[in-house]
ChimeraX commands (.cxc) that place a marker at each C-alpha (Angstrom):
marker #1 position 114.71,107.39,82.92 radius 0.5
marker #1 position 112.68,105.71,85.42 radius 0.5
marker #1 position 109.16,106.99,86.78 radius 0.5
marker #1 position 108.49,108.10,90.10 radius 0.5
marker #1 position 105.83,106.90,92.19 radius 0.5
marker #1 position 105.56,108.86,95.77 radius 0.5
marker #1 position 103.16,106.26,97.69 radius 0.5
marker #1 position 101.44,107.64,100.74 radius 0.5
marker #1 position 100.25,106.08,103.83 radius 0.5
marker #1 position 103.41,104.52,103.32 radius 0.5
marker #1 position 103.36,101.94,106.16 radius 0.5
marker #1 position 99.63,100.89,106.02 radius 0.5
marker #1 position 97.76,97.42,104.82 radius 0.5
marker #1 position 97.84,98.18,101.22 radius 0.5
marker #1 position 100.84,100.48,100.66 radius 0.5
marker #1 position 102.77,98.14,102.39 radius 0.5
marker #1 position 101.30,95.42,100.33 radius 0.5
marker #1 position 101.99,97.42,96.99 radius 0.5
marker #1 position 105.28,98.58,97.65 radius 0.5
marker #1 position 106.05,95.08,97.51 radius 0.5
marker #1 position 104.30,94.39,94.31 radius 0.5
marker #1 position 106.29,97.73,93.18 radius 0.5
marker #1 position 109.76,96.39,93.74 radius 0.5
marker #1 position 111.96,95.16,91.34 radius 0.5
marker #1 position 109.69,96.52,88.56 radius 0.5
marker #1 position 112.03,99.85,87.29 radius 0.5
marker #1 position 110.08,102.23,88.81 radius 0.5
marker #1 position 111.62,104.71,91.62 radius 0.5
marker #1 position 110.22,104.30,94.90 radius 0.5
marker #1 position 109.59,107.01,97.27 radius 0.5
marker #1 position 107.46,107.00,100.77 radius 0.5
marker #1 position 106.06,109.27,102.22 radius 0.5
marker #1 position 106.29,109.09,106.21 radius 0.5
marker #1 position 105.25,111.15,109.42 radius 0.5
marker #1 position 108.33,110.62,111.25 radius 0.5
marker #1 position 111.93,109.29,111.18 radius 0.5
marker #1 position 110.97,106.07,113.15 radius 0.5
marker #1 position 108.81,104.81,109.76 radius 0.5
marker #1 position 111.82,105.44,107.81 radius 0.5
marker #1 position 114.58,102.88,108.75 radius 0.5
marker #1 position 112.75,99.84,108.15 radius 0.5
marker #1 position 111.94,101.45,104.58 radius 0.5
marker #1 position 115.06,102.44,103.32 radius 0.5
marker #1 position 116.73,98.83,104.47 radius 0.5
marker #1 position 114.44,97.46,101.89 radius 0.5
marker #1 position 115.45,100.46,99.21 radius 0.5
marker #1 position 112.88,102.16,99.02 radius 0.5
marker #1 position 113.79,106.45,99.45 radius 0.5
marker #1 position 111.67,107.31,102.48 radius 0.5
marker #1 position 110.62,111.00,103.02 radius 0.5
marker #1 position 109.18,112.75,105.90 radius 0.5
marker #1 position 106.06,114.59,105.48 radius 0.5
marker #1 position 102.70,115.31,107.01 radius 0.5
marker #1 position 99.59,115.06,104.60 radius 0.5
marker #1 position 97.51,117.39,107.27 radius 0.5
marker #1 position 100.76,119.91,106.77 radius 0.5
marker #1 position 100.73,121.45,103.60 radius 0.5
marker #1 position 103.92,123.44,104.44 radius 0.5
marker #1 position 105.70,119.73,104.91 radius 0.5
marker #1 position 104.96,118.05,101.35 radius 0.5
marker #1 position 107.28,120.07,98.26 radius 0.5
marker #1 position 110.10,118.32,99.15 radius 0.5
marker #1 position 108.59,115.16,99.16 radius 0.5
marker #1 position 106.75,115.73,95.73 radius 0.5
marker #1 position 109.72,117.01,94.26 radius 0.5
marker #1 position 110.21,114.68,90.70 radius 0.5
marker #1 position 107.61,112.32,90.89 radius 0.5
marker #1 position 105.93,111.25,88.62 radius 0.5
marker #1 position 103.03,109.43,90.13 radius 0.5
marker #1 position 101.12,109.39,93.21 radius 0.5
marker #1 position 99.31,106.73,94.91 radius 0.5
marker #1 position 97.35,108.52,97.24 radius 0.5
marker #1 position 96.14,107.12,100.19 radius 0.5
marker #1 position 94.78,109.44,103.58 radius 0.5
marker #1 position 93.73,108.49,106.48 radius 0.5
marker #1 position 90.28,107.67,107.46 radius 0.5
marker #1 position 88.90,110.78,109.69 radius 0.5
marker #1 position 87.44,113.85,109.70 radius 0.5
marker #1 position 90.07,115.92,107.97 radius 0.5
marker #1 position 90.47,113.38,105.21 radius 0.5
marker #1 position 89.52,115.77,102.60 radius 0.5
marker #1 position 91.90,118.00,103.83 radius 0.5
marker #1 position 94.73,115.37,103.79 radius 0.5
marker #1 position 93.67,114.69,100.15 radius 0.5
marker #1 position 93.65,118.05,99.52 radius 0.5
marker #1 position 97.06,118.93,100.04 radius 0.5
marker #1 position 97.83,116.32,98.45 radius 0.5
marker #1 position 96.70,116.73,95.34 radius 0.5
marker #1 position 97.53,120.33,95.33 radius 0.5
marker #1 position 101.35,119.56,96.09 radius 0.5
marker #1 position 100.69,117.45,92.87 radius 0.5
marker #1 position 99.43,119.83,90.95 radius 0.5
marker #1 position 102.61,122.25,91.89 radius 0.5
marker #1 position 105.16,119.92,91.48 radius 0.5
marker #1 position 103.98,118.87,88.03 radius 0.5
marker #1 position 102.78,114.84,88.74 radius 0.5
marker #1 position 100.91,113.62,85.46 radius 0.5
marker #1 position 99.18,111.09,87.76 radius 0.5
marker #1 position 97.45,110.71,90.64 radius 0.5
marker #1 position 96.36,106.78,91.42 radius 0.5
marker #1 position 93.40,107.00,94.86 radius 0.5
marker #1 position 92.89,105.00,97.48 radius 0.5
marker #1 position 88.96,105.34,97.84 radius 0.5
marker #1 position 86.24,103.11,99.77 radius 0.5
marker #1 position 83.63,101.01,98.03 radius 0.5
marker #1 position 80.27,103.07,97.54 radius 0.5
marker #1 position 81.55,106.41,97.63 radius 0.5
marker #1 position 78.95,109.03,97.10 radius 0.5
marker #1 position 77.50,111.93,98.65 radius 0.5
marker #1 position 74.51,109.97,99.60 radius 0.5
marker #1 position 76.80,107.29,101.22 radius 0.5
marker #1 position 75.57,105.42,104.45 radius 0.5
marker #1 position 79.02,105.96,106.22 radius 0.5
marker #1 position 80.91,108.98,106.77 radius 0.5
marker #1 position 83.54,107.87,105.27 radius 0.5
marker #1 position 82.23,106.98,102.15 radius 0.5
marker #1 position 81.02,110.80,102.21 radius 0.5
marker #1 position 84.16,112.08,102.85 radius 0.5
marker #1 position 85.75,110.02,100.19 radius 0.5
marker #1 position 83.14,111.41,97.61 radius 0.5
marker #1 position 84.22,114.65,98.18 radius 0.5
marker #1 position 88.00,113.88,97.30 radius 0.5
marker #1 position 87.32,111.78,94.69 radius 0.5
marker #1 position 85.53,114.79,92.83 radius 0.5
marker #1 position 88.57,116.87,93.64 radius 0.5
marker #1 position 90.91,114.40,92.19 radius 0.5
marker #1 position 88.51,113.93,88.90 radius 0.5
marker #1 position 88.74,117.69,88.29 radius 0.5
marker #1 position 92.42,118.17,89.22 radius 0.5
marker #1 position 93.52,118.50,86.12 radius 0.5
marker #1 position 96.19,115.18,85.96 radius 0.5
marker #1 position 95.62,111.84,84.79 radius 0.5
marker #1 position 94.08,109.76,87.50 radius 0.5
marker #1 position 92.50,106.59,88.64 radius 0.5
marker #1 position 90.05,105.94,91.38 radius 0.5
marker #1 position 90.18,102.32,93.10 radius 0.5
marker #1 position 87.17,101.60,95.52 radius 0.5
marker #1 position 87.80,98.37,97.46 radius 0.5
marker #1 position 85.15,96.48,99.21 radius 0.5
marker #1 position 85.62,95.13,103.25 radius 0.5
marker #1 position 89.57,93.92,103.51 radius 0.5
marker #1 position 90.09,90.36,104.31 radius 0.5
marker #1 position 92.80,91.56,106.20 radius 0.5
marker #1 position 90.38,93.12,108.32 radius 0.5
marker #1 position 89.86,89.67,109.99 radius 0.5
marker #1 position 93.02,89.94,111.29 radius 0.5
marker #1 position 92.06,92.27,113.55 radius 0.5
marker #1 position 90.10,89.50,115.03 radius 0.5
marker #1 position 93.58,87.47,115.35 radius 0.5
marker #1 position 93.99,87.55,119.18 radius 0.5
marker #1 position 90.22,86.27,120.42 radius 0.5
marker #1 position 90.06,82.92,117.37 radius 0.5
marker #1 position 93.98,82.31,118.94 radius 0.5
marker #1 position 92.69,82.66,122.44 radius 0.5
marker #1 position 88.90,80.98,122.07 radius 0.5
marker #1 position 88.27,80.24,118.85 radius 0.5
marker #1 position 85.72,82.08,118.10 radius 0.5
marker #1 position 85.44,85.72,116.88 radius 0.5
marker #1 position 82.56,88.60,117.61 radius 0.5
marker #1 position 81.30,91.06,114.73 radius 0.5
marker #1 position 78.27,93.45,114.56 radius 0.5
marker #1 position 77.69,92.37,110.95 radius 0.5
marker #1 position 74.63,90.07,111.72 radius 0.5
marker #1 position 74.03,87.85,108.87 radius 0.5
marker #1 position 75.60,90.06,106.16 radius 0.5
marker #1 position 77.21,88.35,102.84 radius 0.5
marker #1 position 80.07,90.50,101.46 radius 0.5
marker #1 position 82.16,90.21,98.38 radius 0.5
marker #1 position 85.20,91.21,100.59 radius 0.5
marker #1 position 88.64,91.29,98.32 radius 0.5
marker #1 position 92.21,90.22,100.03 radius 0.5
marker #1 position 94.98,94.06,100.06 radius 0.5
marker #1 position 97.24,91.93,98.36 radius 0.5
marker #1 position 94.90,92.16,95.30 radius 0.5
marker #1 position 93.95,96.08,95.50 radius 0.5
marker #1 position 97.94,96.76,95.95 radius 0.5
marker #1 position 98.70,94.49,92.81 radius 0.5
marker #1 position 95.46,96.07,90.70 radius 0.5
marker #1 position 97.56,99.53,92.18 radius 0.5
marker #1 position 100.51,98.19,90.78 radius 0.5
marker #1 position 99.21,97.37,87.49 radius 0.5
marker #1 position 97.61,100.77,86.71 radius 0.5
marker #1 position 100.81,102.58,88.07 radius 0.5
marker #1 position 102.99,100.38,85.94 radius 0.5
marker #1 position 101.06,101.31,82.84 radius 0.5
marker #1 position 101.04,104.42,81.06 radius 0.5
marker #1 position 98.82,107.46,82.51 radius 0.5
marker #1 position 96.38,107.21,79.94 radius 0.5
marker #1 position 95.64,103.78,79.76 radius 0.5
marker #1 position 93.53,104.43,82.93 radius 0.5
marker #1 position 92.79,107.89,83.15 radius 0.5
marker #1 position 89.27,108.21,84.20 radius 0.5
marker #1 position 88.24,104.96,85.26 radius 0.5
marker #1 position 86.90,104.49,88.44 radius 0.5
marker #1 position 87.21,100.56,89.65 radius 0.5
marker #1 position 84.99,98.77,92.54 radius 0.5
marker #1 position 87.26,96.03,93.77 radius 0.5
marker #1 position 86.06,92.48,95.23 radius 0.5
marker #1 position 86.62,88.79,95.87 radius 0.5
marker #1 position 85.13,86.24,93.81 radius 0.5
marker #1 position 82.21,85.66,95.46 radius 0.5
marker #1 position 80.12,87.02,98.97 radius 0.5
marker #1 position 80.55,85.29,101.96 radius 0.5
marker #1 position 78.92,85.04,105.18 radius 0.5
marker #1 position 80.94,85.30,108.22 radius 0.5
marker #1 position 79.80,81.96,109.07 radius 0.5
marker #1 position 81.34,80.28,105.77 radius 0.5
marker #1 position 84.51,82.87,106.91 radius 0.5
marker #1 position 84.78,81.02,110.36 radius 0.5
marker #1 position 84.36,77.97,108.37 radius 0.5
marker #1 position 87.46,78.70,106.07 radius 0.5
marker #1 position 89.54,79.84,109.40 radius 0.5
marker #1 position 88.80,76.54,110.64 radius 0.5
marker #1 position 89.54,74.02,107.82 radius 0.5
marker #1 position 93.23,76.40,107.53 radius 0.5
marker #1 position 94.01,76.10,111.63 radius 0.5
marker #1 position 92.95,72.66,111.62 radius 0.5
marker #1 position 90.35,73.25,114.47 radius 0.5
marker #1 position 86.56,74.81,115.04 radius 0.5
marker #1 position 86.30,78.52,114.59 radius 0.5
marker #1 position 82.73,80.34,114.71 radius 0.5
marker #1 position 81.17,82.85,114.21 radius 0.5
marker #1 position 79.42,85.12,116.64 radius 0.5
marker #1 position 77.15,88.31,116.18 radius 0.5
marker #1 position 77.04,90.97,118.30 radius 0.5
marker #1 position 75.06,94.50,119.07 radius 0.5
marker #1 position 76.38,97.76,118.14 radius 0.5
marker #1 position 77.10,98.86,121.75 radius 0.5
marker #1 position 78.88,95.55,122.64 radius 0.5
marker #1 position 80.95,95.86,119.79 radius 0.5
marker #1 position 81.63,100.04,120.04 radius 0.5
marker #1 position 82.54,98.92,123.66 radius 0.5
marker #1 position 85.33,96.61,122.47 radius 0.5
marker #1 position 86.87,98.82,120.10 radius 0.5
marker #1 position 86.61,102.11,122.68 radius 0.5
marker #1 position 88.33,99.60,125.20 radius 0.5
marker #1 position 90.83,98.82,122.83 radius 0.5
marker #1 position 91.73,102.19,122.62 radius 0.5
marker #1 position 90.15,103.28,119.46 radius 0.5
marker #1 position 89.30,106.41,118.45 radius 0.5
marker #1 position 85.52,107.27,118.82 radius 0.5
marker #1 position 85.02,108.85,115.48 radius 0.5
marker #1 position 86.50,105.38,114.29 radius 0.5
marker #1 position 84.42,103.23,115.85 radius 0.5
marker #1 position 81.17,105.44,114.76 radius 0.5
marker #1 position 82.25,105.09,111.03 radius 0.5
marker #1 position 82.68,101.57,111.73 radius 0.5
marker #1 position 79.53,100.95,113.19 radius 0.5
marker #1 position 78.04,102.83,109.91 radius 0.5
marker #1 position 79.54,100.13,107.99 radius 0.5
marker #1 position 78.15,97.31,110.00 radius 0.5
marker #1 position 74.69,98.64,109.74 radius 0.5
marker #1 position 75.11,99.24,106.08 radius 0.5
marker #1 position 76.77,96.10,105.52 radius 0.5
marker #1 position 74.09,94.17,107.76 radius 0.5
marker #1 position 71.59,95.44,105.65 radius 0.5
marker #1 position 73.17,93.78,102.38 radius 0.5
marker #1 position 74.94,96.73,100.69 radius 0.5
marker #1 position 78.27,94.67,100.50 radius 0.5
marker #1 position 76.31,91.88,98.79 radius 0.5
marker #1 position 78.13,92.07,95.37 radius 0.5
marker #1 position 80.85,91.37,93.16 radius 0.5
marker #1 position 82.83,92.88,90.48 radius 0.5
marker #1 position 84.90,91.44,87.42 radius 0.5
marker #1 position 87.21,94.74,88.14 radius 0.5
marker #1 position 90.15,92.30,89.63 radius 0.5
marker #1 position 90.18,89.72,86.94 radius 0.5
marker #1 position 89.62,92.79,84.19 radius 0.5
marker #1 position 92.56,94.63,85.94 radius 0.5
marker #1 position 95.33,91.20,86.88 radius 0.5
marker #1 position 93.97,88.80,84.19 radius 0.5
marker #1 position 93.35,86.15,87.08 radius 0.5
marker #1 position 90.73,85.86,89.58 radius 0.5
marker #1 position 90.96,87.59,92.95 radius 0.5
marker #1 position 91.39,85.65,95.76 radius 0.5
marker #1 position 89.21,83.73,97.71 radius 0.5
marker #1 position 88.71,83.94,101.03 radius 0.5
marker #1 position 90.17,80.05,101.34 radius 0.5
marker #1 position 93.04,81.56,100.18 radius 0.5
marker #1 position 93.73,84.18,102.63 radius 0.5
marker #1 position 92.56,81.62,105.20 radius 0.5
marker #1 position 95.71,79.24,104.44 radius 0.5
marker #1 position 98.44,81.82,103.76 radius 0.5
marker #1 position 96.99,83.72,107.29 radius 0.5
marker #1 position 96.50,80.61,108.95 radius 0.5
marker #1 position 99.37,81.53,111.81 radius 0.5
marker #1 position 98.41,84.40,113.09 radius 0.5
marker #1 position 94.95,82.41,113.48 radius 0.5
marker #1 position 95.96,79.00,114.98 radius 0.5
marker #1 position 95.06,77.85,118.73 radius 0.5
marker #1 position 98.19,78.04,120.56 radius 0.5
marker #1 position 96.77,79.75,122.83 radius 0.5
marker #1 position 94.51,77.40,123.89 radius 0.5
marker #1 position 96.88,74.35,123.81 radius 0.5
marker link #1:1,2 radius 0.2
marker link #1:2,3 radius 0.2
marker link #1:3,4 radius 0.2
marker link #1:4,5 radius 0.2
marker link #1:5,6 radius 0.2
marker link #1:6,7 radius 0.2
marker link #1:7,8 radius 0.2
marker link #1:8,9 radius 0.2
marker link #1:9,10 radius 0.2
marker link #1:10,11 radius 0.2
marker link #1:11,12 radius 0.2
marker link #1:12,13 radius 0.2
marker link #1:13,14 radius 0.2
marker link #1:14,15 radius 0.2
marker link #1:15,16 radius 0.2
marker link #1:16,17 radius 0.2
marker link #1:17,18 radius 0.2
marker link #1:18,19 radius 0.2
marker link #1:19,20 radius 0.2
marker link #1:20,21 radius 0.2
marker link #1:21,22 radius 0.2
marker link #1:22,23 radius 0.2
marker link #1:23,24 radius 0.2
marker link #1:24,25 radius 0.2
marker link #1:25,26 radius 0.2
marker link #1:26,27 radius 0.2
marker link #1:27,28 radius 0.2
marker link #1:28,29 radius 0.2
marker link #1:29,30 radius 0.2
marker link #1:30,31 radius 0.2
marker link #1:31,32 radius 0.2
marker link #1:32,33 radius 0.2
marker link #1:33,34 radius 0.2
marker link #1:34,35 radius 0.2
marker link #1:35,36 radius 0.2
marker link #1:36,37 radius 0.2
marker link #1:37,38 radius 0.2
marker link #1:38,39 radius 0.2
marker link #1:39,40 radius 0.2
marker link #1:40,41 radius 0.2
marker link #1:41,42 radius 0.2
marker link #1:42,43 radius 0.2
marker link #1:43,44 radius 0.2
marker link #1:44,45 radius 0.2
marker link #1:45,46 radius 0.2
marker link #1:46,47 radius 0.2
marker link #1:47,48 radius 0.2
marker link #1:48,49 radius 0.2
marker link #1:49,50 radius 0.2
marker link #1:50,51 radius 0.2
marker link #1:51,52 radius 0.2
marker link #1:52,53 radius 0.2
marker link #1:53,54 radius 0.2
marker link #1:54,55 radius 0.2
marker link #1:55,56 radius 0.2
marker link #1:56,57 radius 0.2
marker link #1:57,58 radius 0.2
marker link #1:58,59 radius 0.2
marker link #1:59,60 radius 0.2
marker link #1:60,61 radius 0.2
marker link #1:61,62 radius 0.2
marker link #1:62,63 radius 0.2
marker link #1:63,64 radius 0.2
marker link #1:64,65 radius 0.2
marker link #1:65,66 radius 0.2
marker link #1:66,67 radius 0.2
marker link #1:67,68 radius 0.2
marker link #1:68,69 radius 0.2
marker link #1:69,70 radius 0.2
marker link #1:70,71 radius 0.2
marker link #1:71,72 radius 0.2
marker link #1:72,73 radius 0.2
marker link #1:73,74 radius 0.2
marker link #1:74,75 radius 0.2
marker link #1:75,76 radius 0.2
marker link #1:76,77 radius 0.2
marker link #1:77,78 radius 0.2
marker link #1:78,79 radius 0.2
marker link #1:79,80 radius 0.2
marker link #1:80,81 radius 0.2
marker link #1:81,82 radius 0.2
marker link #1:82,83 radius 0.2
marker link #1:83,84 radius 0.2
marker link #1:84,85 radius 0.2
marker link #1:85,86 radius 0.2
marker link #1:86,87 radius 0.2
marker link #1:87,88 radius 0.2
marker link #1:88,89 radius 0.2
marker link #1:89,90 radius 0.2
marker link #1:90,91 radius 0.2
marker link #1:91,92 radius 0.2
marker link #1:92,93 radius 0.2
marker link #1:93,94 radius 0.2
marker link #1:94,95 radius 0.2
marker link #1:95,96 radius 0.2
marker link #1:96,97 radius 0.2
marker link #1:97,98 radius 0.2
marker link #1:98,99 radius 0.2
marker link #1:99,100 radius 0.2
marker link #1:100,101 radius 0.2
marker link #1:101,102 radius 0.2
marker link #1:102,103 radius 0.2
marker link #1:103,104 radius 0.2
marker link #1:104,105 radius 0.2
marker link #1:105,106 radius 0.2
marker link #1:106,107 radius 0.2
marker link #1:107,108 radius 0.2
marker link #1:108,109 radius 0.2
marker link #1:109,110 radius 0.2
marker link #1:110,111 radius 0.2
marker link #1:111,112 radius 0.2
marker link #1:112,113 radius 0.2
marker link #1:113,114 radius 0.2
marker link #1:114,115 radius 0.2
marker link #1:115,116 radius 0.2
marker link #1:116,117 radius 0.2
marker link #1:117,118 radius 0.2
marker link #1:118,119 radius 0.2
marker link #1:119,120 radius 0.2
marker link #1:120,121 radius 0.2
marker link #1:121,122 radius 0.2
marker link #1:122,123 radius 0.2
marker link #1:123,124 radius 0.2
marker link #1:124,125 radius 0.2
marker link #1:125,126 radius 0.2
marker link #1:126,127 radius 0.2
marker link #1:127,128 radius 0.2
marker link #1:128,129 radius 0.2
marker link #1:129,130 radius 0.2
marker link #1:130,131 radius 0.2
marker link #1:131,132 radius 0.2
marker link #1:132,133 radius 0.2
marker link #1:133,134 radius 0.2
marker link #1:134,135 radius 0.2
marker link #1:135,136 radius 0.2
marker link #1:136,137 radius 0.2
marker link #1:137,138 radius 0.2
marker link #1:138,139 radius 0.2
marker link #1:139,140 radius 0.2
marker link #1:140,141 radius 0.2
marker link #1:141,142 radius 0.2
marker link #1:142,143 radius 0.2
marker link #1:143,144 radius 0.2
marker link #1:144,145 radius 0.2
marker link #1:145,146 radius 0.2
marker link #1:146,147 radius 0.2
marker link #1:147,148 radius 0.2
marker link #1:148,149 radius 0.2
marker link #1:149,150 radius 0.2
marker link #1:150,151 radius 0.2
marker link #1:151,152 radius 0.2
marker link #1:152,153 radius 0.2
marker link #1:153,154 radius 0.2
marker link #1:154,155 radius 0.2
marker link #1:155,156 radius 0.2
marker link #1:156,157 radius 0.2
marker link #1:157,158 radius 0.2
marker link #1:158,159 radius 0.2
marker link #1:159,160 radius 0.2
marker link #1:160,161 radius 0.2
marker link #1:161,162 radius 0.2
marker link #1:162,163 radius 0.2
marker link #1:163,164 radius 0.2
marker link #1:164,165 radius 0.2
marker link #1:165,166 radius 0.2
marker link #1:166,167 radius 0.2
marker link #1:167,168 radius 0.2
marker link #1:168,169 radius 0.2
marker link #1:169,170 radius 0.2
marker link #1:170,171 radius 0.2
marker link #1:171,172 radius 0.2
marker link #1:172,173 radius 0.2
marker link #1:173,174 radius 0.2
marker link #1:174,175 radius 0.2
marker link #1:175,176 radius 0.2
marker link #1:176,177 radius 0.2
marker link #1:177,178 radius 0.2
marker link #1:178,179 radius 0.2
marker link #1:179,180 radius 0.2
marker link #1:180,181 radius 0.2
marker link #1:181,182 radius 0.2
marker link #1:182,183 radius 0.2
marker link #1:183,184 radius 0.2
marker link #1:184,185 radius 0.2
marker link #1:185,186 radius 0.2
marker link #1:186,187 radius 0.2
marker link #1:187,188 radius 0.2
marker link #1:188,189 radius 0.2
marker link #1:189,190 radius 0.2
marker link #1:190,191 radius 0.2
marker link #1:191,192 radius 0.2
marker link #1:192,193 radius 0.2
marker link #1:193,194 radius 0.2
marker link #1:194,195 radius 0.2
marker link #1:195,196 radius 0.2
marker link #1:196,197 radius 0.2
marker link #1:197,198 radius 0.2
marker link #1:198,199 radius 0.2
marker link #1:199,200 radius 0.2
marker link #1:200,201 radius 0.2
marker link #1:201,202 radius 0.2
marker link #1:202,203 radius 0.2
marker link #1:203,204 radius 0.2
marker link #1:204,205 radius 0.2
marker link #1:205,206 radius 0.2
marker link #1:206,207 radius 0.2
marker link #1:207,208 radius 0.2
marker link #1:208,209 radius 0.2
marker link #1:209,210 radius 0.2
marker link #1:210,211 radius 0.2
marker link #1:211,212 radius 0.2
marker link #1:212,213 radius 0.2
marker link #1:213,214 radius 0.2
marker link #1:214,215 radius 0.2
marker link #1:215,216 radius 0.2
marker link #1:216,217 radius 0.2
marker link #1:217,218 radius 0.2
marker link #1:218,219 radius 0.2
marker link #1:219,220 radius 0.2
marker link #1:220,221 radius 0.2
marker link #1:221,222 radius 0.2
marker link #1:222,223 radius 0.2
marker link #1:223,224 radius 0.2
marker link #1:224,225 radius 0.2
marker link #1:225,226 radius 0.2
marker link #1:226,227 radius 0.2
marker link #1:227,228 radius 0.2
marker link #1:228,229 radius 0.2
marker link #1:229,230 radius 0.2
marker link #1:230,231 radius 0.2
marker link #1:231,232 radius 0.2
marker link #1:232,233 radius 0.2
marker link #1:233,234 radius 0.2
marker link #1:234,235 radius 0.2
marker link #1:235,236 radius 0.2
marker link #1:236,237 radius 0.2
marker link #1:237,238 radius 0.2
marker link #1:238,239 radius 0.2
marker link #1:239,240 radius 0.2
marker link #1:240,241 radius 0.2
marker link #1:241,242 radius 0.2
marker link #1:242,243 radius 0.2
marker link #1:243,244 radius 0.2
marker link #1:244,245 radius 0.2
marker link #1:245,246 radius 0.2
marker link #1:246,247 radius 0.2
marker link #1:247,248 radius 0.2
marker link #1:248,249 radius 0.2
marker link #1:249,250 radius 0.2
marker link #1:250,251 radius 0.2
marker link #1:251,252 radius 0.2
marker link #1:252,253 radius 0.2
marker link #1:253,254 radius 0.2
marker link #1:254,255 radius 0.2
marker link #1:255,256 radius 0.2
marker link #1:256,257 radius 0.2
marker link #1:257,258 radius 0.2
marker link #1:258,259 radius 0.2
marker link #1:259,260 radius 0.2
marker link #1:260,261 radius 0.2
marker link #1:261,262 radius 0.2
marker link #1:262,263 radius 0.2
marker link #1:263,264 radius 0.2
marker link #1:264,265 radius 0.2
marker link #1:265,266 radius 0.2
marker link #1:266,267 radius 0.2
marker link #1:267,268 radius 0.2
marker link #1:268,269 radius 0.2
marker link #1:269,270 radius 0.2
marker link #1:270,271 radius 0.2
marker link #1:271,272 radius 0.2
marker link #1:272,273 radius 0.2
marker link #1:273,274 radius 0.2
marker link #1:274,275 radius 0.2
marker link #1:275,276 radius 0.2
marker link #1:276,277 radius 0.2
marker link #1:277,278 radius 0.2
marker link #1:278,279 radius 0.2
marker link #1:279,280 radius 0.2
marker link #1:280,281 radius 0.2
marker link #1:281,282 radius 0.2
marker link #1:282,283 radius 0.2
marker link #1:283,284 radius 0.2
marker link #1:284,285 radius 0.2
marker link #1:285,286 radius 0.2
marker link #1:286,287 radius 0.2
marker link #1:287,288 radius 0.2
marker link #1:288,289 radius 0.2
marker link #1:289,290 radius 0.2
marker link #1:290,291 radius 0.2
marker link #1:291,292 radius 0.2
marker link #1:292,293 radius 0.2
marker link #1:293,294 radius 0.2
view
């Protein structure tokens, strides 16, 4: 009989990106959205697609009804522990042997962010839950560029408070497939390992720019920015302030070389090398190019 595996944060970067890797392997899908408006687009692809609230206890039996897995993925805020928490406690009811997290890179109680803090805390609560589980602890998401999309399109050029930082930043479709390959294999083969997930190699955002360019076919740059100009952008953009404080934590802690690193965790996890950031350059490369300025 096939496995299980409820995935959370269902229509996100990497869920999205491992649900994908997921398919057609003989496991049972399940989702787990908010609302009925997630669903549709879900369910057209096959995947069972159940509505539920991680910051609403009351919401989750049904959804955890039969699984056997759980990738568990909350959202980045202030009640994050709480999110995980219910979580893992509708786990523990419904009888899940595993629970697969969705942590951030440097997770610790001493942590420079907020976030990482946060995710320290439900980490630990995960480790002594009882179940089989698996931490994953990605580095910055190439994917994060993309967010920069619109202003390279429109000017070529793309503003970050990150100053001259170097950072061994790993592409979601790697951290979704390293997801994939611990959910695929039994629960013990990875029970207890916690794995710090990165590209190849750290990169400046200047040799980033660089890579955008050579895959659009035009000049891209690079250019830093303060703090406040960049907390300005985001607020004006409609982002949450607790948001763009945690991001700002990030910058500063990335700024001051605490990204600097790699892992072998990707190659030890796929058998292949992660991807490089001239990789996610070229297969991104539309959602980057000039038209905008033709």
């Amino acid at each position: 009989m096939p496995r299980t595996v409820l995935v959370t944060g269902a229509t996100g970067t990497v869920s999205t990106e491992l649900l994908k890797a997921l398919e057609g392997t003989g496991v049972r899908l399940r989702a787990l959205v908010r609302g009925e408006a997630g669903a549709d687009a879900l369910r057209r692809r096959g995947v069972e697609a159940v509505t539920g609230d991680l910051g609403d206890a009351r919401s989750l039996p049904p959804a955890f009804e039969g699984v056997q897995d759980l990738w568990l993925l909350v959202p980045n805020g202030p009640r994050a522990p709480e999110n995980s928490m219910n979580a893992v406690w509708a786990a523990r009811r419904a009888g899940v042997e595993r629970i697969v997290r969705l942590s951030a890179v440097g997770a610790a109680h001493d942590a420079p962010t907020r976030s990482g803090r946060l995710h320290a805390l439900s980490d630990r609560e995960t480790e002594a839950s009882g179940l089989h589980w698996t931490v994953l602890r990605p580095l910055w998401f190439m994917q994060n560029l993309l967010n920069e999309a619109a202003e390279i399109s429109a000017t070529g050029a793309f503003s970050l408070n990150m100053a001259s930082a170097r950072l061994g930043m790993v592409d979601a479709r790697d951290i979704a497939e390293c997801a994939a390959r611990v959910l695929l294999d039994p629960p013990e083969r990875h029970h207890g390992a916690v794995h710090t997930l990165t590209g190849p190699r750290p990169v400046t955002f200047d040799e980033v720019a660089e890579q955008l360019g050579k895959a659009v076919g035009g000049p891209v740059s690079y250019r830093p920015v303060g703090d406040g100009a960049k907390r300005a952008a985001l607020l004006g953009h409609g982002v949450p302030e607790w948001i763009a404080d945690m991001l700002e934590e990030y910058a500063q802690a990335y700024a001051s070389g605490w990204g600097d690193f790699t892992t072998g965790a990707v190659a030890g996890l796929l058998g292949r090398p992660p991807r490089d950031i001239a990789d996610f350059a070229r297969d991104h490369a539309a959602a980057f190019a000039p038209a905008a300025r033709a």
